[in-house]
C-alpha positions in Angstrom: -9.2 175.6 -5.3 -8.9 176.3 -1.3 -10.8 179.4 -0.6 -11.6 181.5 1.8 -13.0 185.1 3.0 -10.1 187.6 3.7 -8.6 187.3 6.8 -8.7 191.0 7.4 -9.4 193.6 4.8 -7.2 196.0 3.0 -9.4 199.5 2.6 -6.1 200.5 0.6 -5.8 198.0 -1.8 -8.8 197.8 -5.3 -8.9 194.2 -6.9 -10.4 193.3 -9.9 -12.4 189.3 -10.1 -13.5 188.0 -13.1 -14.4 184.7 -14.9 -11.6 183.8 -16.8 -14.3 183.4 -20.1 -17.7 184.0 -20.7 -20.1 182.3 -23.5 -23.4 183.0 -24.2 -25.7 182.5 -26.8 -28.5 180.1 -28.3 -27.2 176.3 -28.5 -23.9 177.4 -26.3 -24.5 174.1 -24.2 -23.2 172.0 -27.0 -20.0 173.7 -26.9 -19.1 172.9 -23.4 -16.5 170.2 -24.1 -14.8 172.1 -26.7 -15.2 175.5 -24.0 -13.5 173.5 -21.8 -10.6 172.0 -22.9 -7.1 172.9 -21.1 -9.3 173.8 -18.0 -8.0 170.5 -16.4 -8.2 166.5 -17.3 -11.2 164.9 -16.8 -14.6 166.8 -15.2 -17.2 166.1 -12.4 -20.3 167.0 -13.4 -23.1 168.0 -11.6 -26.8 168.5 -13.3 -30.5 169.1 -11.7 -31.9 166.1 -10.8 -34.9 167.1 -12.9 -33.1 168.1 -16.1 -30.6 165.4 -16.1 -32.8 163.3 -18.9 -33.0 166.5 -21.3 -29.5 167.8 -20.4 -27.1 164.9 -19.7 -27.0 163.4 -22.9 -25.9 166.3 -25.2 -23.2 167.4 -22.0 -22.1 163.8 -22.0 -21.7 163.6 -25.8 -19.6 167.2 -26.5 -17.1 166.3 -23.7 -16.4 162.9 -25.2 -16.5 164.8 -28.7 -13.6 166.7 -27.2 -11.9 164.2 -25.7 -12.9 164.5 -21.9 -13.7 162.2 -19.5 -16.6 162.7 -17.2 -18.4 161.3 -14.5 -21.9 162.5 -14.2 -24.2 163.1 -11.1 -27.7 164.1 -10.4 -28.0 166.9 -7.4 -31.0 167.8 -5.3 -29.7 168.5 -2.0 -30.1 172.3 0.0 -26.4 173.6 -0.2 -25.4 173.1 2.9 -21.6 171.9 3.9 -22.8 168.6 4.3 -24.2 168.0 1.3 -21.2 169.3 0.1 -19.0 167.0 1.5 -21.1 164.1 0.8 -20.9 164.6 -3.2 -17.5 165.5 -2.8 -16.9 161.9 -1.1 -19.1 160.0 -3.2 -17.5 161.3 -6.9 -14.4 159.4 -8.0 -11.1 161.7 -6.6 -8.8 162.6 -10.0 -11.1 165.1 -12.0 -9.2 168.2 -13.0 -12.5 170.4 -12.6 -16.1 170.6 -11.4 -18.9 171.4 -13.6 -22.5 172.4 -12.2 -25.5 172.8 -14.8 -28.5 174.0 -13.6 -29.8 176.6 -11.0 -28.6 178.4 -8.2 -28.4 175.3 -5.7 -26.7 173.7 -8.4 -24.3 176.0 -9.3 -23.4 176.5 -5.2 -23.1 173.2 -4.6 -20.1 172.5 -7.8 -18.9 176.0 -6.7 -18.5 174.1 -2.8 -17.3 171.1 -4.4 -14.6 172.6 -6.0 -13.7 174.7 -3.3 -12.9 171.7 -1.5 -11.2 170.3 -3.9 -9.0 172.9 -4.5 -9.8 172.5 -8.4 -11.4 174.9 -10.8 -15.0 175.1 -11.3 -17.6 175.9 -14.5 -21.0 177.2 -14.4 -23.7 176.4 -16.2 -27.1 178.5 -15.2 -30.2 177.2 -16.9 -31.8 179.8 -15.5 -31.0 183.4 -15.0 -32.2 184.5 -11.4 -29.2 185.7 -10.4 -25.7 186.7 -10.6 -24.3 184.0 -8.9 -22.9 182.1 -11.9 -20.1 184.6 -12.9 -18.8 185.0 -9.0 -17.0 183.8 -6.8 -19.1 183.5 -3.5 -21.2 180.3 -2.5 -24.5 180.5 -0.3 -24.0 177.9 2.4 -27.3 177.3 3.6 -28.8 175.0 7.0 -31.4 172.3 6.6 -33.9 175.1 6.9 -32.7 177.2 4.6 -31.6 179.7 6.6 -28.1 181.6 5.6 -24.9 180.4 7.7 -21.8 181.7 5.8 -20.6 182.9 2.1 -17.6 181.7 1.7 -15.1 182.7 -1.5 -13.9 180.9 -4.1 -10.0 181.3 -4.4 -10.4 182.5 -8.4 -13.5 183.3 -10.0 -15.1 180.3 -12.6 -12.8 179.5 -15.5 -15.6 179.2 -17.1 -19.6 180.6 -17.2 -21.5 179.2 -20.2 -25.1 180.6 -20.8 -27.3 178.3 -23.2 -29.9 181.6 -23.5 -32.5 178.8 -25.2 -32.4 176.7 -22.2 -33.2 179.9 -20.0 -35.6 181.2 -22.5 -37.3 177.6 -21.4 -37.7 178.5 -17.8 -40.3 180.2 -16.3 -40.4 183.8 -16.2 -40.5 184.7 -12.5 -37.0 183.6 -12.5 -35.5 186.3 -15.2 -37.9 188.7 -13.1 -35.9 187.6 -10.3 -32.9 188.1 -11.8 -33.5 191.5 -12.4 -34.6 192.5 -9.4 -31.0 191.1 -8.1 -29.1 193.0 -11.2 -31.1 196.3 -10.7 -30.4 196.9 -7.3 -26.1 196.8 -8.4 -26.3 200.9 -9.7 -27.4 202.0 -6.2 -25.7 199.4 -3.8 -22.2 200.4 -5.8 -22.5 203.9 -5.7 -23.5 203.6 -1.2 -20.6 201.5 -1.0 -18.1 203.9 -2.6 -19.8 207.0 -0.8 -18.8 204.9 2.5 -15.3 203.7 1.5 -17.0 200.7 2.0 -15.6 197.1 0.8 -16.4 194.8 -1.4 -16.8 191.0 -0.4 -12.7 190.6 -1.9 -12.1 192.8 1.5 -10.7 195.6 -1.3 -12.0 198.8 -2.0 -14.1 199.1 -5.1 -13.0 199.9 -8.3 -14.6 202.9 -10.2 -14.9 200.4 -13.3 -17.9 199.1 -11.4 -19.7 201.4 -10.7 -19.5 202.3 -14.6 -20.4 198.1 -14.8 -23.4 199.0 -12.4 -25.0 202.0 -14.1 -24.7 199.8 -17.5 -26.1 197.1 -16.2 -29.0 199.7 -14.9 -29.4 201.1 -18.2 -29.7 197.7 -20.3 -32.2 196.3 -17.5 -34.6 199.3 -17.6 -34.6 199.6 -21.1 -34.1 196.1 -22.5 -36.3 194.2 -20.0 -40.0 195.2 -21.7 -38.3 193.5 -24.9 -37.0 190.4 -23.3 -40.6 189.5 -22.3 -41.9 190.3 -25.1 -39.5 188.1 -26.9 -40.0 185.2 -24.2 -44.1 185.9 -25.1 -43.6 185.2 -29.2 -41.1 182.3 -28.2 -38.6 184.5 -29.7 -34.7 185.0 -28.5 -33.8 188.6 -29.9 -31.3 191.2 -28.6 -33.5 192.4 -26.0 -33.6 189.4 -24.3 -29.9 188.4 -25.2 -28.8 191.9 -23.4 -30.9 191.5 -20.7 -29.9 187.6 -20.2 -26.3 189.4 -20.1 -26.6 192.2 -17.8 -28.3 189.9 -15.0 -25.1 187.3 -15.0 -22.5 188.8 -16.2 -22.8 193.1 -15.7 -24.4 192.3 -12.1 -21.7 190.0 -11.1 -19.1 192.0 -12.3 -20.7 195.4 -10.3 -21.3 193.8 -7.0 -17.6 191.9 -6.7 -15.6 194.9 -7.8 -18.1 197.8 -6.1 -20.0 196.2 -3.5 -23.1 195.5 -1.8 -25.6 198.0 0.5 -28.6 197.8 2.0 -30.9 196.2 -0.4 -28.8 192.8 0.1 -28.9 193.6 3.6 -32.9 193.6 3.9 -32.4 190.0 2.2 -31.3 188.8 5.8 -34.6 190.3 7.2 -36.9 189.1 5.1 -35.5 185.6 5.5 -36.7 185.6 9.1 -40.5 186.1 8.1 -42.7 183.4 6.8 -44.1 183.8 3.9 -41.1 186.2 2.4 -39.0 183.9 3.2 -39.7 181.5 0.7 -39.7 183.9 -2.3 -36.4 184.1 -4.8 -33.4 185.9 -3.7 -33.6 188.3 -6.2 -37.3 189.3 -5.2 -36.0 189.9 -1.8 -33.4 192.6 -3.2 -35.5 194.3 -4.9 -38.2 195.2 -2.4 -34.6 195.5 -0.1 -33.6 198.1 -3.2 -36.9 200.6 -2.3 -35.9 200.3 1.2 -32.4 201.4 0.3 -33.7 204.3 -1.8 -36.1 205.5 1.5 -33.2 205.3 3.5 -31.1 207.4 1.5 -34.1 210.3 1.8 -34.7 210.0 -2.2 -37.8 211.4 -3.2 -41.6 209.8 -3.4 -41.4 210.1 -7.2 -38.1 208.1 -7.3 -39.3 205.8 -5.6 -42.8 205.4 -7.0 -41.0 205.3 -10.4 -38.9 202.0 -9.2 -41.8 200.7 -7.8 -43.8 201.2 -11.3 -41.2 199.5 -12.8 -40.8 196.3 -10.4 -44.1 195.9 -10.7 -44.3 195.8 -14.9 -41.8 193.0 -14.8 -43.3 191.1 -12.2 -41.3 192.0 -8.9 -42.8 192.6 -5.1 -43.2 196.0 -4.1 -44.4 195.5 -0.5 -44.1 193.1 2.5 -48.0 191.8 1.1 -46.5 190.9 -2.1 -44.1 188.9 -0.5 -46.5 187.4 1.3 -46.4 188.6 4.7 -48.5 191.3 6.8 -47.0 194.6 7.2 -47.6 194.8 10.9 -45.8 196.4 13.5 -44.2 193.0 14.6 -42.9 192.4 11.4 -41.2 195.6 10.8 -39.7 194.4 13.7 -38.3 191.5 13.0 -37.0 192.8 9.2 -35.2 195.8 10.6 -33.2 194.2 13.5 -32.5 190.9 11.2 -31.6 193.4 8.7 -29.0 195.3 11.2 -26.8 192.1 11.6 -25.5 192.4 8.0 -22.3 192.6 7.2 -23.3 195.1 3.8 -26.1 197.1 6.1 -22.2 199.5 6.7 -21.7 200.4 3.2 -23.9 203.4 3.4 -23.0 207.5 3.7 -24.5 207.3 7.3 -24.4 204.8 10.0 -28.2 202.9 10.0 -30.5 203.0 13.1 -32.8 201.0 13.7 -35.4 203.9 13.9 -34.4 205.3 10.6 -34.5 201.6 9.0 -37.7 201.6 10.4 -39.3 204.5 9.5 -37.7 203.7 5.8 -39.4 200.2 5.9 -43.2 202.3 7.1 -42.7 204.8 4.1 -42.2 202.0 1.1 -45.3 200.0 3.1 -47.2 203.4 2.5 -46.0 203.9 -0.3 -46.7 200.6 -2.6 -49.5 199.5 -0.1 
């Protein structure tokens, strides 16, 4: 499955990207050879290192249930093009499709591997931080961790199966973080179609997301409160079903078909600083989501109301909660970091750095 970012864009052309299926539920892992059958002969698997004793077995035994071969391999590594490579290398040469179970390195890494290969690729999140599982870009990262290039996949996954008991099992900072990733979707959408902006296809959006985006919006701030309330009693209910969905599935399909903004932009910022810099993506976007909404000129109580809310489920507010002091310096360092985005465009008004600034200054005031 070759793929690539667009060569050049077409502004005039809209483009819809979508996994070709979608399974969620409570015990969905045990259905992933039947799910997959027809994708393409025999399957490379790739499962956390750490959940390969809980997880392997029941994958291994409902692909041979359905009749597909597998070869199995445990995955640490940063993704990073050489790491890439070298489980690419390593794994026997005829498998029909790539499988990666587990979290977002995981997931990158079969998404690179496939790539690659030119062969389709299945997702498996066991935990749901971000959207990543139902798109088709891959974070290729350095040795340090630091963001080199996001390349496409050629079609989105032909398959994204959620096992919602094995994310209920994870820790809760990470469905926090996945919100914070999924939340930020309404606004980002709705900047980049006020710019004629493009999407990461190199299409102009389609209004279907931002319809996608506001939902996803809706289910988050009023499904969320449940969720952890059902992850608290050790329950899974609706609540947390919906918001397990709008964090994969409504956030992915909102920012391939609408677009990203600022609030992804800040990610590239905070990345520079210590201290932010090792906090989850999805924490990053939305502290990156209040700096959007100062940019834009909204109003202290709309912002104060976001902040209220990011900081019920769990989610950083300021550059302390991230970890780092708001000085001058780091101001600094965020807002020109931030200004070498590509998505830092797809906003009504060019960006200054004095205006990013002075928006960065107002949520420190703000939430300090």
């Amino acid at each position: 499955m070759r793929a690539t970012a667009p060569e050049t864009h077409s502004p005039g052309i809209r483009a819809f990207a979508t996994a070709a299926r979608y399974v969620q539920g409570p015990g969905a892992l045990e259905r992933i050879g039947g799910e997959c059958k027809g994708i393409g002969g025999s399957a490379l698997v790739l499962i956390d290192a750490f959940l390969l004793p809980t997880l392997a077995p029941g994958v291994e035994r409902s692909f041979a249930a359905a009749g597909i071969e597998v070869e199995v391999v445990a995955v640490s590594s940063e993704v990073t093009s050489a790491a890439i490579a070298a489980i690419s290398s390593a794994a026997a040469p005829h498998h029909g499709f790539v499988v990666g179970v587990g979290g977002g390195k995981t997931v990158d890494l079969a998404k690179g591997v496939s790539r690659l290969r030119e062969v389709p690729v299945v997702t498996v999140p066991t935990i749901a931080s971000n959207d990543s599982p139902a798109s088709r870009a891959i974070a290729v990262y350095d040795d340090a961790h630091q963001l080199q290039q996001v390349p496409q996949l050629e079609r989105s996954p032909a398959l994204v199966l959620v096992d919602t008991a094995v994310i209920a099992g994870a820790p809760r900072r990470f469905l926090a973080a996945g919100i914070g990733d999924a939340l930020s979707k309404h606004f980002e959408v709705a900047a980049c179609r006020a710019a004629g902006g493009i999407t990461m296809q190199g299409t102009r959006g389609l209004r279907i997301a931002a319809v996608v985006a506001e939902g996803c919006y809706d289910v988050l701030r009023s499904q969320s409160a449940g969720a952890f309330a059902a992850l608290e009693a050790d329950e899974i209910d609706e609540a947390f079903e919906d918001t397990v969905e709008a964090v994969i599935l409504l956030s992915g399909l909102a920012f391939e078909n609408g677009g990203l903004s600022l609030a992804h932009a800040v990610t590239r910022g905070l990345m520079a600083l210590p201290g932010p810099a090792e906090r989850l993506h999805g924490e990053h976007v939305a502290y990156g989501l209040l700096v959007q909404l100062a940019v834009l000129g909204e109003d202290d109580t709309v912002l104060l109301d976001l902040a209220d809310y990011l900081g019920e489920v769990g989610l950083p507010r300021s550059l302390r909660e991230l970890g780092a002091e708001a000085d001058e310096d780091a101001l600094a360092v965020v807002a020109e970091k931030t200004l070498t985005a590509p998505h830092v465009v797809n906003l009504p008004e060019p960006l200054t750095e004095a205006a990013l600034l002075a928006a960065l200054r107002r949520v420190e005031e703000l939430t300090g």
